[in-house]
C-alpha positions in Angstrom: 110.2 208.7 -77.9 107.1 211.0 -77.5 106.7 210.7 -81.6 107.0 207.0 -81.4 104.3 207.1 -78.7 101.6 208.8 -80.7 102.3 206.3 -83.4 101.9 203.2 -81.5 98.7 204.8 -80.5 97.2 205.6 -84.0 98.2 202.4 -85.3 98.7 199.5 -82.5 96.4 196.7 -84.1 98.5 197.7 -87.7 102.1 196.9 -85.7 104.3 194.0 -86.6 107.3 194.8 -85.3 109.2 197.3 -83.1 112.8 197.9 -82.9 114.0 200.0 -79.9 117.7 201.7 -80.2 119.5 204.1 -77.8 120.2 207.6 -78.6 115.9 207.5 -79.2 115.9 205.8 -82.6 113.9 203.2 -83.4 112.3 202.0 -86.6 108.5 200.0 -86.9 107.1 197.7 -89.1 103.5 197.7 -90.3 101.5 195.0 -91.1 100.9 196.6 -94.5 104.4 196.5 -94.7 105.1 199.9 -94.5 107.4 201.6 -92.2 108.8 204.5 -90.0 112.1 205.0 -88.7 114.2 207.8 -86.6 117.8 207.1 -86.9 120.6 209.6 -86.9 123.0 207.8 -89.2 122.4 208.9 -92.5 123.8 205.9 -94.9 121.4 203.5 -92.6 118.4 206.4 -93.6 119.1 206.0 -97.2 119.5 202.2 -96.9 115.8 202.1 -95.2 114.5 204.2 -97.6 115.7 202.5 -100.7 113.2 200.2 -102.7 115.7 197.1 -103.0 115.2 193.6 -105.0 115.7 192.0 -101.8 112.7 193.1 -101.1 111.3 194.9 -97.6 113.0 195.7 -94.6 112.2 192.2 -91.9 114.5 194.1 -89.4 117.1 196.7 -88.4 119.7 196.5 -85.5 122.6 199.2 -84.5 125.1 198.5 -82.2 125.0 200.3 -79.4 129.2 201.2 -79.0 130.3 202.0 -82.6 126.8 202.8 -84.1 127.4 199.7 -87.1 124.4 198.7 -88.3 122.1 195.7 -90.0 119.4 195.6 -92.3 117.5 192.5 -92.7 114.9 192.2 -96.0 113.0 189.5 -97.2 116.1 188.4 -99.7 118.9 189.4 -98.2 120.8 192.0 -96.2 122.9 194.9 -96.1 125.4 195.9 -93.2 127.8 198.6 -92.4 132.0 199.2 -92.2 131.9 197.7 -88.5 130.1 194.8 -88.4 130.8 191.7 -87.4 132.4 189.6 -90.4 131.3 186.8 -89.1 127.8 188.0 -88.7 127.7 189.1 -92.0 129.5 185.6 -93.5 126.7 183.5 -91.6 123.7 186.1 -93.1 125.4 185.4 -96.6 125.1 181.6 -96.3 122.1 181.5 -95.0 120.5 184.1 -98.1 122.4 181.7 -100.4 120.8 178.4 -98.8 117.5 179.9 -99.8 118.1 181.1 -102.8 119.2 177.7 -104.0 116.1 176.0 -101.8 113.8 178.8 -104.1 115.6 177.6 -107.6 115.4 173.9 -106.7 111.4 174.6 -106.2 110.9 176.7 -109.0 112.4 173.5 -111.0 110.8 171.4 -109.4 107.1 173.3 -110.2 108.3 173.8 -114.1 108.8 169.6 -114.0 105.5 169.0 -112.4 103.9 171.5 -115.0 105.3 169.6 -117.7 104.2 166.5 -117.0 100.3 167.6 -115.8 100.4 169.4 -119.4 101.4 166.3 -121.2 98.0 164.4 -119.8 
């Protein structure tokens, strides 16, 4: 953790969030929303590097016995072989509750445009 040390010390008022794993990974959030991650499985590397439409990683958990792993981004969520289904079922309602929450205000705004533009 001596890497992870140096950073929280360059950067702790820029910090939003730490995640601590064992086997020393971990992976920080910035304020900026940037991060910085050591992990040793390479498919959860290349998913925290990827620039997705769900936008920015929020969090990142691995399990601690069989190494599965979560990914949680503004719009959504991406897990590995090994997770909980049920996890996983409960992250895809909730992602689809907003989504439709999100469409029903974006119709909502279009109505109310409407009818200020028609004064």
């Amino acid at each position: 953790y001596s890497c992870l040390l140096d950073l929280l010390r360059k950067n702790a008022n820029g910090l939003k969030k730490i995640c601590l794993f064992h086997d020393s990974q971990w992976w920080v959030r910035y304020g900026s929303g940037g991060s910085e991650f050591v992990v040793k499985n390479r498919f959860l590397k290349k998913e925290l590097k990827k620039q997705s439409p769900d936008g920015a990683v929020v969090s990142v958990t691995i399990g601690s016995y069989d190494g599965s792993w979560l990914v949680i981004r503004e719009r959504g969520f991406e897990c590995s072989v090994g997770a909980p289904s049920s996890l996983e079922e409960c992250l895809a309602h909730f992602y689809d509750q907003m989504e439709s929450k999100t469409t029903e205000g974006k119709k909502l705004a279009q109505k109310w445009d409407a009818v200020v533009s028609s004064f």
